[in-house]
Gaussian input, Z-matrix of N, CA and C with variables (Angstrom, degrees):
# hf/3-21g

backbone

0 1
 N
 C     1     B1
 C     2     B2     1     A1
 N     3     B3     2     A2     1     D1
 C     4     B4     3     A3     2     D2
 C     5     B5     4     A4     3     D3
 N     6     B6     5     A5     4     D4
 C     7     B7     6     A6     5     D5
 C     8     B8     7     A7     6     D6
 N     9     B9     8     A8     7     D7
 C    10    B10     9     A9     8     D8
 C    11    B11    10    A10     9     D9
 N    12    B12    11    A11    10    D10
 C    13    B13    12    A12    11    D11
 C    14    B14    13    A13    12    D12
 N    15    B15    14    A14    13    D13
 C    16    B16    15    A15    14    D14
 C    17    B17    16    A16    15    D15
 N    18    B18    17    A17    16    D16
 C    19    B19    18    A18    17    D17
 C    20    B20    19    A19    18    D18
 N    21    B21    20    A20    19    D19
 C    22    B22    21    A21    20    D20
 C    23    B23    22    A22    21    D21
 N    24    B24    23    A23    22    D22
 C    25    B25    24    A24    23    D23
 C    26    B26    25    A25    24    D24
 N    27    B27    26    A26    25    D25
 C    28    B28    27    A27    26    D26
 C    29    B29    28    A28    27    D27
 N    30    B30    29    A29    28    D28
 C    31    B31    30    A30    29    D29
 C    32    B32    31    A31    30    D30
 N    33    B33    32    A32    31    D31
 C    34    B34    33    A33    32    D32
 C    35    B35    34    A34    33    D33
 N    36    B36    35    A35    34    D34
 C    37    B37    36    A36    35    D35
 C    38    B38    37    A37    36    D36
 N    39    B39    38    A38    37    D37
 C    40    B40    39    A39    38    D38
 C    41    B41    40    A40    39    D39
 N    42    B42    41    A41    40    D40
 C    43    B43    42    A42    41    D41
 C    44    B44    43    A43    42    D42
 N    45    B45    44    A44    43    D43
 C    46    B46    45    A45    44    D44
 C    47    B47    46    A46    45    D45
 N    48    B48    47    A47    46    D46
 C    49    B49    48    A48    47    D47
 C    50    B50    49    A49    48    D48
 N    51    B51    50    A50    49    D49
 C    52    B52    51    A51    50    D50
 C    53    B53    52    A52    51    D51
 N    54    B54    53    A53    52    D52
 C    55    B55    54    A54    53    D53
 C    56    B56    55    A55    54    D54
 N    57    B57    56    A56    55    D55
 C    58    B58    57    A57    56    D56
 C    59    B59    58    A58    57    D57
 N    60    B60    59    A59    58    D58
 C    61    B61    60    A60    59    D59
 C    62    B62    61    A61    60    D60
 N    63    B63    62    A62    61    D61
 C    64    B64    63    A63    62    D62
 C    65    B65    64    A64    63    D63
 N    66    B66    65    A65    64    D64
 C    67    B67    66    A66    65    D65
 C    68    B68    67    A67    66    D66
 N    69    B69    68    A68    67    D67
 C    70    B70    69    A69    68    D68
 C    71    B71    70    A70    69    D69
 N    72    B72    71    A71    70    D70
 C    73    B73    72    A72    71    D71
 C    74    B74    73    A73    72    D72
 N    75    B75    74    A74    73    D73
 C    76    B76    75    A75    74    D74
 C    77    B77    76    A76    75    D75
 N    78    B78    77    A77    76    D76
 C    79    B79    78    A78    77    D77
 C    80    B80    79    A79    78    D78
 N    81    B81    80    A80    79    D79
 C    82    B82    81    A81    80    D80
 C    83    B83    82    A82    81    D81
 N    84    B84    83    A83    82    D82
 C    85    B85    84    A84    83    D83
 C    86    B86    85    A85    84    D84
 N    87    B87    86    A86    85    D85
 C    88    B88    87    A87    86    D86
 C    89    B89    88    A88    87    D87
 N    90    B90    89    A89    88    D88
 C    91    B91    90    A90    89    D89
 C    92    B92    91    A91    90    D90
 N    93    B93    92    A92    91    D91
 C    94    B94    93    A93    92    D92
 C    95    B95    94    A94    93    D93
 N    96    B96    95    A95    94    D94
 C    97    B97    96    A96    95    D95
 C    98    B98    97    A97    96    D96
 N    99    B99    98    A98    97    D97
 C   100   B100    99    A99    98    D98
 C   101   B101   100   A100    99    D99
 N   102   B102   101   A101   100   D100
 C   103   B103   102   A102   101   D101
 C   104   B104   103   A103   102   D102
 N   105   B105   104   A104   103   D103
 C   106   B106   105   A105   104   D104
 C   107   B107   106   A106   105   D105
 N   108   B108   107   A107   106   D106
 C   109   B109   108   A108   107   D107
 C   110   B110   109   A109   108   D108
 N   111   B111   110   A110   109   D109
 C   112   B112   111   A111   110   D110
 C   113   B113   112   A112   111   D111
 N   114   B114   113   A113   112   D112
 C   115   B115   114   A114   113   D113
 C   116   B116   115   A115   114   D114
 N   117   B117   116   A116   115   D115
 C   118   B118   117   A117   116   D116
 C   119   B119   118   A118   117   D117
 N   120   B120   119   A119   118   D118
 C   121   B121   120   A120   119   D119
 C   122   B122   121   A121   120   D120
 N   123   B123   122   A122   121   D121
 C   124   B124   123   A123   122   D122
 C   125   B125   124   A124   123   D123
 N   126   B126   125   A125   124   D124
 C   127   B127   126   A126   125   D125
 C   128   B128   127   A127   126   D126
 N   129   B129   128   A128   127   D127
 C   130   B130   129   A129   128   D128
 C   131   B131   130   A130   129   D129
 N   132   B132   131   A131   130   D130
 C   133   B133   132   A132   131   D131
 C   134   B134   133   A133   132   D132
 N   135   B135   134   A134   133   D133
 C   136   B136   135   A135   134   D134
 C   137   B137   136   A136   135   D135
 N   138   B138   137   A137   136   D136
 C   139   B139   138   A138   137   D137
 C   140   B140   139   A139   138   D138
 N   141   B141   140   A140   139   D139
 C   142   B142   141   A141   140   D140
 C   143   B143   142   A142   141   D141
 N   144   B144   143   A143   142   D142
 C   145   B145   144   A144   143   D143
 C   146   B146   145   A145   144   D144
 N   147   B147   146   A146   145   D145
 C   148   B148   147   A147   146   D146
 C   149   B149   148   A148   147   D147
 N   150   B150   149   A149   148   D148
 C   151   B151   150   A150   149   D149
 C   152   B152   151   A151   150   D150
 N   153   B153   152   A152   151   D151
 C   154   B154   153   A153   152   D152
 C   155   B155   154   A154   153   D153
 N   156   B156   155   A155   154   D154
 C   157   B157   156   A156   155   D155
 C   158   B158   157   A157   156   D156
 N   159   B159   158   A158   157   D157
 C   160   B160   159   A159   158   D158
 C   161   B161   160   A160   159   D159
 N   162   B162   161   A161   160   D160
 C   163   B163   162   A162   161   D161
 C   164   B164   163   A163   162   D162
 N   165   B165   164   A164   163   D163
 C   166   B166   165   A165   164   D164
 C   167   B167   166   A166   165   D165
 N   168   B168   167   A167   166   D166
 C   169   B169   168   A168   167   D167
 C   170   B170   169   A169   168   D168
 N   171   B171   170   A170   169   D169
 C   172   B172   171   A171   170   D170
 C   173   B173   172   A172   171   D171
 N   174   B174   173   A173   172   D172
 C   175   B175   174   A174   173   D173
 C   176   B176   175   A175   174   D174
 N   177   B177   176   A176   175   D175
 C   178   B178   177   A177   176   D176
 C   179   B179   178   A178   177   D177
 N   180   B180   179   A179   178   D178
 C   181   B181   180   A180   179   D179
 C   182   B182   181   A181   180   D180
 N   183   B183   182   A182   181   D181
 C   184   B184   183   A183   182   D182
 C   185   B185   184   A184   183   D183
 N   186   B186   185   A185   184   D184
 C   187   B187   186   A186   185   D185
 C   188   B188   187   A187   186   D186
 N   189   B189   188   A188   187   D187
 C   190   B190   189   A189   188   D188
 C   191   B191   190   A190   189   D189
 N   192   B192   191   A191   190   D190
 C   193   B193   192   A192   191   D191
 C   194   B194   193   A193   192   D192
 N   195   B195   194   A194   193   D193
 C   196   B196   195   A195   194   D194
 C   197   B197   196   A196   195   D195
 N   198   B198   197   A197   196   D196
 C   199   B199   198   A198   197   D197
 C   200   B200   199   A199   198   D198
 N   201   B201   200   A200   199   D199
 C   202   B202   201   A201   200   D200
 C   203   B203   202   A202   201   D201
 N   204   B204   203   A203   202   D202
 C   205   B205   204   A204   203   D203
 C   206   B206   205   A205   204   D204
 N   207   B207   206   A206   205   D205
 C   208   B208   207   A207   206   D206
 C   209   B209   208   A208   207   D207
 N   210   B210   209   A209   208   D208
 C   211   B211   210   A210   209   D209
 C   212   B212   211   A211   210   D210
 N   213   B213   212   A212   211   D211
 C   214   B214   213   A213   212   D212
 C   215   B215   214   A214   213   D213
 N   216   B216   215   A215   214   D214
 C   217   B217   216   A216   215   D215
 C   218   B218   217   A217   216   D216
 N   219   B219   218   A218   217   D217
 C   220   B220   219   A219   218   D218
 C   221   B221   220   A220   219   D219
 N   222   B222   221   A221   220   D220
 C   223   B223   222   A222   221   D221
 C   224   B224   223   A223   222   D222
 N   225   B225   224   A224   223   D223
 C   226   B226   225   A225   224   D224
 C   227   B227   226   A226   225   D225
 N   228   B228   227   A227   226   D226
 C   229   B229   228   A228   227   D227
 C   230   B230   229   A229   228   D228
 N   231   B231   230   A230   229   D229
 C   232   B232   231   A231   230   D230
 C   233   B233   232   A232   231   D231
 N   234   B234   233   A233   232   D232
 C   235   B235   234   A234   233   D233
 C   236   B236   235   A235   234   D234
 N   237   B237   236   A236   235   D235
 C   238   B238   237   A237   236   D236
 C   239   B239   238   A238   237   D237
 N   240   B240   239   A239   238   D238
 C   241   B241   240   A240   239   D239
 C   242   B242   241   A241   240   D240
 N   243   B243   242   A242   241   D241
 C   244   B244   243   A243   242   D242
 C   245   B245   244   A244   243   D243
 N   246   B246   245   A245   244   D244
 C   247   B247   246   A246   245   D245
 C   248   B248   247   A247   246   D246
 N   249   B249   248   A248   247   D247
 C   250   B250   249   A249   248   D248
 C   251   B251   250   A250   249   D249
 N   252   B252   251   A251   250   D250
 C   253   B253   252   A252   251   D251
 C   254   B254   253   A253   252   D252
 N   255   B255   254   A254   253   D253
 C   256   B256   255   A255   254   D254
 C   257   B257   256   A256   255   D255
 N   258   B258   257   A257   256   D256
 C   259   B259   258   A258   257   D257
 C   260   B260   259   A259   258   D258
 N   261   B261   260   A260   259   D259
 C   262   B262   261   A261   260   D260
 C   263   B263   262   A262   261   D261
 N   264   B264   263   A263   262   D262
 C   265   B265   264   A264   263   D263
 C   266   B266   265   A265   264   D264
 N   267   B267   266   A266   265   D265
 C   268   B268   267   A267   266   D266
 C   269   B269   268   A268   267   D267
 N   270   B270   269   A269   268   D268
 C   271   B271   270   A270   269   D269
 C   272   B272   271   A271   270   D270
 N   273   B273   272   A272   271   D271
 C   274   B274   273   A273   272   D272
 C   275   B275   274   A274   273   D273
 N   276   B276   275   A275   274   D274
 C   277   B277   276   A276   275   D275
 C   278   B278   277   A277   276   D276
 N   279   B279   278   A278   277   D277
 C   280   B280   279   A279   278   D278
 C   281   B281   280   A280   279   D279
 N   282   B282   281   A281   280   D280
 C   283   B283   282   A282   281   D281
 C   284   B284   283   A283   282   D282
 N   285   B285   284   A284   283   D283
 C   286   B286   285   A285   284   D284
 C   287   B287   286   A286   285   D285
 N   288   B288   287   A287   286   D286
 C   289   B289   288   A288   287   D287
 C   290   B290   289   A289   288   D288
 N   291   B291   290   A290   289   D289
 C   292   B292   291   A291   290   D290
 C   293   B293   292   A292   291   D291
 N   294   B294   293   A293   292   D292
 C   295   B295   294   A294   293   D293
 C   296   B296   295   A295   294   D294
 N   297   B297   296   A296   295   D295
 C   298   B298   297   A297   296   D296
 C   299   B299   298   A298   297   D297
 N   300   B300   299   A299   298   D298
 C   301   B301   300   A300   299   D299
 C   302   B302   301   A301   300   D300
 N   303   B303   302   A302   301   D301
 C   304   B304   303   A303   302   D302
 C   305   B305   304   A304   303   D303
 N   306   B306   305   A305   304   D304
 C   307   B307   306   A306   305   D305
 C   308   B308   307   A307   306   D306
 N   309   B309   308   A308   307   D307
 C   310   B310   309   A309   308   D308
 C   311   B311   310   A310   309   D309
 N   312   B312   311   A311   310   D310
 C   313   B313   312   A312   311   D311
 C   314   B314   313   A313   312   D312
 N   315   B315   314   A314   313   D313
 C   316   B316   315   A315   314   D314
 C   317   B317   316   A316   315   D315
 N   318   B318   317   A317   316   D316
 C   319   B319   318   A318   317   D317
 C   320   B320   319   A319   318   D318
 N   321   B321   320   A320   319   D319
 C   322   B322   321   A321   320   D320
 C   323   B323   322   A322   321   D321

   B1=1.4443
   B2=1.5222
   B3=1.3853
   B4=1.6291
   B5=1.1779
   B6=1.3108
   B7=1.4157
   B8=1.7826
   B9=1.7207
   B10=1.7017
   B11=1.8938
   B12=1.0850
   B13=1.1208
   B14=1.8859
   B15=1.0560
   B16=1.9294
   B17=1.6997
   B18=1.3907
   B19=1.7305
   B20=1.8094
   B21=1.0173
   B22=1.5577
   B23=1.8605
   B24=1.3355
   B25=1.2958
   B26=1.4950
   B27=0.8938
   B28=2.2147
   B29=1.3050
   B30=1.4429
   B31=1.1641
   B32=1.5382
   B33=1.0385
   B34=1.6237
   B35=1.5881
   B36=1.3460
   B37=1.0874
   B38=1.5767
   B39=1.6054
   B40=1.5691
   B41=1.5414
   B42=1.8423
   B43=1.4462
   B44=1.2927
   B45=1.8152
   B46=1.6067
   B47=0.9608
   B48=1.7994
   B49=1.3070
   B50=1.6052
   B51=1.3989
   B52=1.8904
   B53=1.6675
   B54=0.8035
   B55=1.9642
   B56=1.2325
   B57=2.0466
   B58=1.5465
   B59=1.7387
   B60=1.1926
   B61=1.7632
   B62=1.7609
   B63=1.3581
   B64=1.6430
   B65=1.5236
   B66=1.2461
   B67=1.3174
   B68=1.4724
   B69=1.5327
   B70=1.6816
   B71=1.4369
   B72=1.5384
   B73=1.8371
   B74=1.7774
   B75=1.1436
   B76=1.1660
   B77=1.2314
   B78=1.7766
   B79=1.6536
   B80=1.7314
   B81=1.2783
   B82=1.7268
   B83=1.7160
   B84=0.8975
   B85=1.7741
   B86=1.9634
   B87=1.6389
   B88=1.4467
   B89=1.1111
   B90=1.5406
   B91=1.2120
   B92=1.6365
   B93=1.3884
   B94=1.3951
   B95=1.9430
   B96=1.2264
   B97=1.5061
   B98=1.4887
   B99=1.0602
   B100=1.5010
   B101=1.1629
   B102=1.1654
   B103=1.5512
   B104=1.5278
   B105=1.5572
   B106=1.5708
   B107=1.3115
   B108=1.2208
   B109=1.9030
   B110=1.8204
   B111=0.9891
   B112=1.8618
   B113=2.0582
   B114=1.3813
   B115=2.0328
   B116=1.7476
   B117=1.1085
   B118=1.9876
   B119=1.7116
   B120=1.2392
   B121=1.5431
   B122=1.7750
   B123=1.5649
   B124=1.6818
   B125=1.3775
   B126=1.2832
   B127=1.5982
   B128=2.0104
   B129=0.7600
   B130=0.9794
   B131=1.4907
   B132=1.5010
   B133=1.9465
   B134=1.3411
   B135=1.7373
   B136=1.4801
   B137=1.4662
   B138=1.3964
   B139=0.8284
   B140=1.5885
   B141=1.6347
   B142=1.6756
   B143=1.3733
   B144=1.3402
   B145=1.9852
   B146=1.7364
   B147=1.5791
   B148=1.3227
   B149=1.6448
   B150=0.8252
   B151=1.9276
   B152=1.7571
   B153=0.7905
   B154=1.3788
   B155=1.2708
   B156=1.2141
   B157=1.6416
   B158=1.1587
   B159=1.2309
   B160=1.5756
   B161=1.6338
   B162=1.6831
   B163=1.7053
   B164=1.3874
   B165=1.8727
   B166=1.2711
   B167=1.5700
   B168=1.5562
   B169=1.8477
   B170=1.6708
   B171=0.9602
   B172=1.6492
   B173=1.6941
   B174=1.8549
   B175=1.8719
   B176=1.4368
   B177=2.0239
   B178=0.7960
   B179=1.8243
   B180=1.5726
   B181=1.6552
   B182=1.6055
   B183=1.7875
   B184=1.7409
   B185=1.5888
   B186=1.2996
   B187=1.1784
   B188=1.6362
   B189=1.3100
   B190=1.8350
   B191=2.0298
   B192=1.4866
   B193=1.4372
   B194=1.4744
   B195=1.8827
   B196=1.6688
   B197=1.7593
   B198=1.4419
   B199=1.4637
   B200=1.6125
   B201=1.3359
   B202=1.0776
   B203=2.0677
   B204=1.7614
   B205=1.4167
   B206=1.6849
   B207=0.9527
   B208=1.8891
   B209=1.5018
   B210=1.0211
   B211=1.5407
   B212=1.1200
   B213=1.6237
   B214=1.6669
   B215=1.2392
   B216=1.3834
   B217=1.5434
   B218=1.4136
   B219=1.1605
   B220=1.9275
   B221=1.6837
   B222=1.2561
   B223=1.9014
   B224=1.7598
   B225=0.8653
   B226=1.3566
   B227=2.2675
   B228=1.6845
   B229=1.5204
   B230=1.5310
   B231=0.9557
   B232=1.4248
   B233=1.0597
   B234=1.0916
   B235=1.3301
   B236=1.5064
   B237=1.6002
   B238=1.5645
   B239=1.6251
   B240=1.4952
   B241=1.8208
   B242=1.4174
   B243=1.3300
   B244=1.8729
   B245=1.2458
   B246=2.0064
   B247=1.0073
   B248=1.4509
   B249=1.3485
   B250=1.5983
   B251=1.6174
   B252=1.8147
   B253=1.6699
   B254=1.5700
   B255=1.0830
   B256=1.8761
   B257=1.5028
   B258=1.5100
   B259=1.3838
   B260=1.9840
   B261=1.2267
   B262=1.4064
   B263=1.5998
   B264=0.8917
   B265=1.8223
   B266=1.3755
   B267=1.5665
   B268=1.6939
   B269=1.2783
   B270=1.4670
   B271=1.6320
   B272=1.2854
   B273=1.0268
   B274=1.7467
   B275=1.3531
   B276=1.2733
   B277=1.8275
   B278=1.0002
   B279=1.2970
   B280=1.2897
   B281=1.9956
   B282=0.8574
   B283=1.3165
   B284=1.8430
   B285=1.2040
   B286=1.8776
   B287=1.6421
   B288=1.4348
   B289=1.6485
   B290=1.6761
   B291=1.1417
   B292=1.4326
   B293=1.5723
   B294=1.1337
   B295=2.0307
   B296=2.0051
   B297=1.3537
   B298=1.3751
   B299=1.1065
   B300=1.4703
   B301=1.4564
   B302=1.2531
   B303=1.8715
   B304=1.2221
   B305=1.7337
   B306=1.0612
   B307=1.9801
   B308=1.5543
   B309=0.5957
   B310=1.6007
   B311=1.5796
   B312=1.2529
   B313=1.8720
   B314=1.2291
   B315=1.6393
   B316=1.1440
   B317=1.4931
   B318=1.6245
   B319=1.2343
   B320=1.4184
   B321=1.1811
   B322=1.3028
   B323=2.1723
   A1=109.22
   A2=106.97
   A3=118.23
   A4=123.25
   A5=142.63
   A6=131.90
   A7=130.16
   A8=69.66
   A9=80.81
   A10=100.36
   A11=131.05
   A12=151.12
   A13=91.16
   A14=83.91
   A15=91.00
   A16=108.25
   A17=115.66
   A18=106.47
   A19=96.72
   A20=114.88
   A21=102.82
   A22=115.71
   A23=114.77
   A24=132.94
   A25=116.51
   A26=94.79
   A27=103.69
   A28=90.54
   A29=142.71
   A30=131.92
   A31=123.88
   A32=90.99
   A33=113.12
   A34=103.83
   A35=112.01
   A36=131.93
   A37=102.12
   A38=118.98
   A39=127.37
   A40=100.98
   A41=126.60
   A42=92.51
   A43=142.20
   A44=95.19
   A45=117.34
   A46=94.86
   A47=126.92
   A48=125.62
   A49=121.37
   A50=94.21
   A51=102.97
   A52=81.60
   A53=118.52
   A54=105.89
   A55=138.12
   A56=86.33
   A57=115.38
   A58=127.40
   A59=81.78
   A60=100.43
   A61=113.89
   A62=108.82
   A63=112.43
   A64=93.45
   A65=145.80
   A66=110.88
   A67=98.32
   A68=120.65
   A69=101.32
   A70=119.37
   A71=102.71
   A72=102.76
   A73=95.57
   A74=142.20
   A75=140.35
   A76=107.11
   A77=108.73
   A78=100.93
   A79=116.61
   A80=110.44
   A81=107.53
   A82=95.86
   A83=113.35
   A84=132.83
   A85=89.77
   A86=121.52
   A87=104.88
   A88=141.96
   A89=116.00
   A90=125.39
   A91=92.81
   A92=138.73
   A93=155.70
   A94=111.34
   A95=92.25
   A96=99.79
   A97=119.82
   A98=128.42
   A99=124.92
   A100=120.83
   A101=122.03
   A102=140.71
   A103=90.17
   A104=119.80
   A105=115.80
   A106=117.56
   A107=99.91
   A108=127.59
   A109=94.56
   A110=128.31
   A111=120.83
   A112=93.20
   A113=97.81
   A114=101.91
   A115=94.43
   A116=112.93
   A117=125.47
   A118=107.96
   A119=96.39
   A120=101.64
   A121=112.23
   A122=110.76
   A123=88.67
   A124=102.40
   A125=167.16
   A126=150.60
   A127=63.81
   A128=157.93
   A129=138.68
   A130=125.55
   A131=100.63
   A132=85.63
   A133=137.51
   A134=112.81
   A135=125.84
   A136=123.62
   A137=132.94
   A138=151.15
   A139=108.61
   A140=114.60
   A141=121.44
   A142=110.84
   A143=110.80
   A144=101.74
   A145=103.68
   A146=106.43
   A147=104.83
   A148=101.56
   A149=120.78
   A150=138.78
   A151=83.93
   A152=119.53
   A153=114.51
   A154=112.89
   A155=137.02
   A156=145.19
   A157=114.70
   A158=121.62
   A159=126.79
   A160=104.75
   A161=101.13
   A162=78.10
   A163=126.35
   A164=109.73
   A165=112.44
   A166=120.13
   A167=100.77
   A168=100.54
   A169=100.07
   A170=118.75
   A171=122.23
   A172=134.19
   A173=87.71
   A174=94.29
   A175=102.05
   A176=115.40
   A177=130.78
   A178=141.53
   A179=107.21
   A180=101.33
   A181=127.66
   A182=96.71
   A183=100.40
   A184=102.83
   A185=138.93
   A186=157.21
   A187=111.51
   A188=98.18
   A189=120.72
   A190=112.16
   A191=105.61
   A192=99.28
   A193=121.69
   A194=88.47
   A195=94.77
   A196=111.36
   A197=99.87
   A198=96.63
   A199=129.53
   A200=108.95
   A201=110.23
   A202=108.52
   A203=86.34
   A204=82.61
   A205=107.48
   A206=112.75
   A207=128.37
   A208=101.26
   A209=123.94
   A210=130.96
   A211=106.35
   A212=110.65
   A213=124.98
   A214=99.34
   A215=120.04
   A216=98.75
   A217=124.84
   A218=97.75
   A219=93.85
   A220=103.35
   A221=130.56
   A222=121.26
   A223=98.17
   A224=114.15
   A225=126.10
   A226=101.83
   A227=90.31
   A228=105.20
   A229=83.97
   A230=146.20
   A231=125.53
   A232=139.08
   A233=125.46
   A234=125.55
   A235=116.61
   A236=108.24
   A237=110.75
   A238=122.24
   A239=88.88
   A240=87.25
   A241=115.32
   A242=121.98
   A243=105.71
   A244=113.02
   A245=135.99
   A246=119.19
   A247=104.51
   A248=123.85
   A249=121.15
   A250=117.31
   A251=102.53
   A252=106.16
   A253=74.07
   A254=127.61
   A255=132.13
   A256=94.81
   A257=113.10
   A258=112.39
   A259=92.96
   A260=116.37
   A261=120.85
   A262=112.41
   A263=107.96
   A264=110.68
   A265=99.65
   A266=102.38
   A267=99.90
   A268=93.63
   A269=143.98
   A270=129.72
   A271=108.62
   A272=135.69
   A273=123.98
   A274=126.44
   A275=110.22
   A276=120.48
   A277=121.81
   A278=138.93
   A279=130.84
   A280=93.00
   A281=128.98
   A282=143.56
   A283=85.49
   A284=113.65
   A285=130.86
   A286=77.76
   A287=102.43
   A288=116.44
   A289=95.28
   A290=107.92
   A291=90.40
   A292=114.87
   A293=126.92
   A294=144.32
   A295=88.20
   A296=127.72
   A297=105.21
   A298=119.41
   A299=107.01
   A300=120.62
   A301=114.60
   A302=110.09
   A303=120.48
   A304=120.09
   A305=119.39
   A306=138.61
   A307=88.18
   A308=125.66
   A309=149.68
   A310=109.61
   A311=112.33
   A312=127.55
   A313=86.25
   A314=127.59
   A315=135.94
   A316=109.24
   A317=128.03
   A318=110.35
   A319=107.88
   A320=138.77
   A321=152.13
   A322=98.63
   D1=132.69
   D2=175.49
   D3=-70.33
   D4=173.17
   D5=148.36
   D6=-48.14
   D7=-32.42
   D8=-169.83
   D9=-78.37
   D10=-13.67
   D11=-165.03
   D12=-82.57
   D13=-74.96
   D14=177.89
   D15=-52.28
   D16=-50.18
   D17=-171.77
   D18=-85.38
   D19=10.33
   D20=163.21
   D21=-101.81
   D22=-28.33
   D23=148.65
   D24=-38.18
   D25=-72.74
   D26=-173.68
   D27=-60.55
   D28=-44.14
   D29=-175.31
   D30=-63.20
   D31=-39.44
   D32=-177.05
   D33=-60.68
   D34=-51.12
   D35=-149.44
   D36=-88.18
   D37=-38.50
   D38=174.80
   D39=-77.18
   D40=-25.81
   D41=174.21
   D42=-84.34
   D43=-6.67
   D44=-177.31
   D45=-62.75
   D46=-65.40
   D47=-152.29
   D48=-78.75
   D49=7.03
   D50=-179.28
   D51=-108.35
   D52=-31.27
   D53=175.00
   D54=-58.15
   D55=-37.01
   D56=167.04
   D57=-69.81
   D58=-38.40
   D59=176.27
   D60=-83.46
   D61=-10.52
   D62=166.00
   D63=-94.61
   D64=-39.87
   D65=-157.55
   D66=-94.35
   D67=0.98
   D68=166.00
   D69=-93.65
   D70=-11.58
   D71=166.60
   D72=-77.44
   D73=-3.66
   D74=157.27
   D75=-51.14
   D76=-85.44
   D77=-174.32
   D78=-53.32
   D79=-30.94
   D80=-156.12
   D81=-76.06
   D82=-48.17
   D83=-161.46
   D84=-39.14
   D85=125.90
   D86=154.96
   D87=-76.44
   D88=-27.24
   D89=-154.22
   D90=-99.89
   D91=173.73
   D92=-175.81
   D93=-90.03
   D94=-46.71
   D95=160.71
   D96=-72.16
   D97=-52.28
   D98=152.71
   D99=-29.43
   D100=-51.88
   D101=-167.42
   D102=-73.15
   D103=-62.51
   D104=163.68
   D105=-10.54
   D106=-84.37
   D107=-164.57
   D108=-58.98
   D109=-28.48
   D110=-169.40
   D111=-80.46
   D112=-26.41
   D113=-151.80
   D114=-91.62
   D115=-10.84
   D116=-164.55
   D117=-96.54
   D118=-75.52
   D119=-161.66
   D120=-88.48
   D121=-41.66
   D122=162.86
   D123=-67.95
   D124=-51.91
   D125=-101.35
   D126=-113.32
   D127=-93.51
   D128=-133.10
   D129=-76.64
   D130=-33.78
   D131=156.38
   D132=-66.05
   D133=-28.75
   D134=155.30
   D135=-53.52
   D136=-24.12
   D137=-174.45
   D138=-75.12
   D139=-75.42
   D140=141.36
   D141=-15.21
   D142=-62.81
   D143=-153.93
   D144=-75.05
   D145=-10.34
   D146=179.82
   D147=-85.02
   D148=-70.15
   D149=160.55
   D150=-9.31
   D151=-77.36
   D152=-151.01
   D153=-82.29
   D154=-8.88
   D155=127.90
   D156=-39.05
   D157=-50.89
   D158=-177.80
   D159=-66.68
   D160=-42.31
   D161=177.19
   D162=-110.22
   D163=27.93
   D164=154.07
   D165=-101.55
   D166=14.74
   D167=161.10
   D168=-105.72
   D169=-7.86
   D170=163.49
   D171=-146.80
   D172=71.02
   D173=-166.99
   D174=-84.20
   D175=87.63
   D176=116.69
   D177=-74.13
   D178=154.98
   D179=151.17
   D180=-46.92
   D181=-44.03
   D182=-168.53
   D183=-62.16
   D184=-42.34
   D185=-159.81
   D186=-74.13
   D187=-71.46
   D188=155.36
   D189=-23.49
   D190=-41.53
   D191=-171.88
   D192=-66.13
   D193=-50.83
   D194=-177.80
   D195=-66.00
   D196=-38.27
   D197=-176.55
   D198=-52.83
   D199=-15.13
   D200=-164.04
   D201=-112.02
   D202=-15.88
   D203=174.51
   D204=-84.67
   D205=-27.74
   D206=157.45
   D207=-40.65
   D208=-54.82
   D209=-172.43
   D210=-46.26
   D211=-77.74
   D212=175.45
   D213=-46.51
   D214=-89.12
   D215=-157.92
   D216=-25.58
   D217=-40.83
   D218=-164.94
   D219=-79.69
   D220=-23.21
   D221=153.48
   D222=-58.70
   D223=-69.99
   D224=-167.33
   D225=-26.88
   D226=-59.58
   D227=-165.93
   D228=-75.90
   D229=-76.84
   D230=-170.26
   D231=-58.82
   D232=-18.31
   D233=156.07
   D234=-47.10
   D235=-57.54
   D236=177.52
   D237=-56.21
   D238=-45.92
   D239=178.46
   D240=-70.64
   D241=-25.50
   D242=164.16
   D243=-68.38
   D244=-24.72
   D245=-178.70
   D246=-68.35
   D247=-39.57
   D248=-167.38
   D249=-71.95
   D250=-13.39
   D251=-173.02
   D252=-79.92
   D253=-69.50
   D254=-156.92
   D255=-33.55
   D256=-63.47
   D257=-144.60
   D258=-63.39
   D259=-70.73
   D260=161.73
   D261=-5.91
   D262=-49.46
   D263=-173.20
   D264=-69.56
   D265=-52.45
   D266=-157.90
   D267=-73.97
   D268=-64.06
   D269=-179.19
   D270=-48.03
   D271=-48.63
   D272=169.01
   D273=-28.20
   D274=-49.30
   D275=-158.60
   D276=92.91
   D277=14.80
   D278=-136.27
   D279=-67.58
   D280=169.54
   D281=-133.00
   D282=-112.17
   D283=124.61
   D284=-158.27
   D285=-64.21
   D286=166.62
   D287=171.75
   D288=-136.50
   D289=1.25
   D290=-174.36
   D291=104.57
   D292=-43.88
   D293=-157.08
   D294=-74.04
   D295=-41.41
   D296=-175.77
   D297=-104.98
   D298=158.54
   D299=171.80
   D300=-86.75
   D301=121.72
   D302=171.00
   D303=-57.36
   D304=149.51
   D305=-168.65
   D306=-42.39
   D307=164.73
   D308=142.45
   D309=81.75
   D310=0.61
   D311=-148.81
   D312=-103.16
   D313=138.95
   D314=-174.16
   D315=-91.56
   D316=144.00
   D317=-172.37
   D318=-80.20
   D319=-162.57
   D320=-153.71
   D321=-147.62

């Protein structure tokens, strides 16, 4: 086994378990925005650490292209779909939980 063999392993292996640990702040999370923030930012660094496992068991150019246009898209696509879950919530009403600070209220 190579190095690259081992840092494609840990990779492999850190994006499952950051994938795993976002989709149970999925179920556990109460609020919809919470649920947001658990489905956005791990699913997309796990996503990377997998991408980049894949192309440290094959560090080619040919390999390198798709992987990386995979990359973008998925910042690209998530970014938008948390703005549209947010915006959705906030035109909804969804019913206060308490977690935000109302307009004008100074933070602490």
């Amino acid at each position: 086994m190579t190095a690259l063999d081992i840092a494609a392993a840990a990779c492999l292996l850190l994006g499952a378990a950051l994938a795993f640990v976002a989709g149970v702040g999925m179920v556990r999370f109460p609020a919809t925005l919470a649920r947001m923030h658990a489905a956005t930012k791990p699913q997309v660094l796990s996503l990377h650490l997998v991408l980049l496992a894949m192309w440290l068991r094959r560090p080619t150019w040919a390999t390198a292209g798709p992987l990386l246009l995979a990359a973008i898209f998925q910042v690209i696509t998530a970014a938008v779909a948390a703005y549209m879950v947010g915006r959705a919530v906030y035109r909804g009403g969804e019913p206060e939980d308490g977690t935000a600070i109302p307009a004008g209220e100074p933070r602490a």
